[in-house]
C-alpha positions as CSV (number, residue, x, y, z in Angstrom):
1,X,86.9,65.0,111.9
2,X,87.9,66.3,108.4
3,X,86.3,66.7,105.4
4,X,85.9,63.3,103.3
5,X,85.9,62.9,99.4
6,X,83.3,60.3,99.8
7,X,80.2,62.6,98.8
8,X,82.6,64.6,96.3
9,X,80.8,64.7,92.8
10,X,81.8,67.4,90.2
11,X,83.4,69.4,93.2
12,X,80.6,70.2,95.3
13,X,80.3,68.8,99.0
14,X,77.8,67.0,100.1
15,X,75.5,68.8,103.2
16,X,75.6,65.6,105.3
17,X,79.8,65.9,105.4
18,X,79.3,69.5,106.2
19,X,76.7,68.8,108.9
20,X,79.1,66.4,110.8
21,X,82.3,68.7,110.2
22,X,83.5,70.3,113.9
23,X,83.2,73.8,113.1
24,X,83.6,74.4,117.0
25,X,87.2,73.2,116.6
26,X,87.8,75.1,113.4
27,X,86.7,78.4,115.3
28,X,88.7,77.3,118.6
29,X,91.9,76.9,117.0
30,X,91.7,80.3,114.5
31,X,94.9,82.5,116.2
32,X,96.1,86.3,115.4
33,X,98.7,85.1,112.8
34,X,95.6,83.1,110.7
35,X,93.1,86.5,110.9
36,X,96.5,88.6,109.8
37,X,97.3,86.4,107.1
38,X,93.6,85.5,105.6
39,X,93.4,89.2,105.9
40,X,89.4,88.7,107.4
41,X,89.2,91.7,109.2
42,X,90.2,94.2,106.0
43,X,88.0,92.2,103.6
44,X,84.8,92.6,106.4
45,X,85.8,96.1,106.2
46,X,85.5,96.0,102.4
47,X,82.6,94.0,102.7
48,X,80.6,97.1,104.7
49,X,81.8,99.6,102.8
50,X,80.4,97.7,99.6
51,X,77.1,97.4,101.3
52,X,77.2,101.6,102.7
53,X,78.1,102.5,99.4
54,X,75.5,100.5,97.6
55,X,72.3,101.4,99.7
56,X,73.5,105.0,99.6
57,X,74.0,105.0,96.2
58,X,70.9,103.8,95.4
59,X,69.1,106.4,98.0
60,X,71.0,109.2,96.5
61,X,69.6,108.3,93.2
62,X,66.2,107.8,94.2
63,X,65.9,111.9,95.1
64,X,64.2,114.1,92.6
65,X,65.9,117.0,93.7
66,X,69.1,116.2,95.2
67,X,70.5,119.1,97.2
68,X,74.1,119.6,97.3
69,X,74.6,118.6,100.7
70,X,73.7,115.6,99.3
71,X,75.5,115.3,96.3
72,X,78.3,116.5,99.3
73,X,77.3,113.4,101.2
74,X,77.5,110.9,98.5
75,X,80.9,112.2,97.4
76,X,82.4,111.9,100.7
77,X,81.2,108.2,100.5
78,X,82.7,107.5,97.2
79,X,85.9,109.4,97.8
80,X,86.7,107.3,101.1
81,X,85.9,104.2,99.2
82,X,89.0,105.4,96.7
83,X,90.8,105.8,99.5
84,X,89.9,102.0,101.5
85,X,90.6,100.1,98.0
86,X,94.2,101.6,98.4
87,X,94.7,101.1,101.5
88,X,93.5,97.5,101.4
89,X,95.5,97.1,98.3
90,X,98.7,98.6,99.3
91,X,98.7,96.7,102.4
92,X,100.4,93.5,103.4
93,X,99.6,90.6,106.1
94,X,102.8,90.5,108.2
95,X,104.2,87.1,106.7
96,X,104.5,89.3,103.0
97,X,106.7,91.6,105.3
């Protein structure tokens, strides 16, 4: 059972359409070649990063008196965020190859 147009107004879905859609079989037939080339896993890992990054950030900024193990600590955080974004951006699924 797909998706209709019938509840389509202005673009938005209507939640009894969604309700009676077979997500079951929409998990059941996700393979390998549809995780590498929706690229899910890398953007989850981007995803968590964006979340450690935030709630540390916001700790770190939180301290009155940082210490510079700290300042150490949030660094190291920042500086392997550079280095995810490149790798997720220099990367390709392996249909781009």
């Amino acid at each position: 059972m797909g998706i209709d147009n019938r509840c389509n107004s202005f673009g938005l879905l209507c939640l009894a359409t969604l309700a009676n859609f077979n997500w079951l079989d929409l998990i059941m037939k996700l393979t390998p070649t549809h995780l590498d080339a929706w690229r899910i896993i890398p953007r989850l890992l981007i995803l968590f990063y964006m979340v450690v990054f935030y709630n540390s950030t916001q700790w770190f900024m939180n301290l009155e008196d940082p210490s510079n193990a700290q300042a150490g600590f949030i660094s190291t955080i920042v500086g392997a965020g550079a280095a995810w974004f490149g790798l997720y951006v220099g990367s390709k699924s392996n249909k781009e190859k």
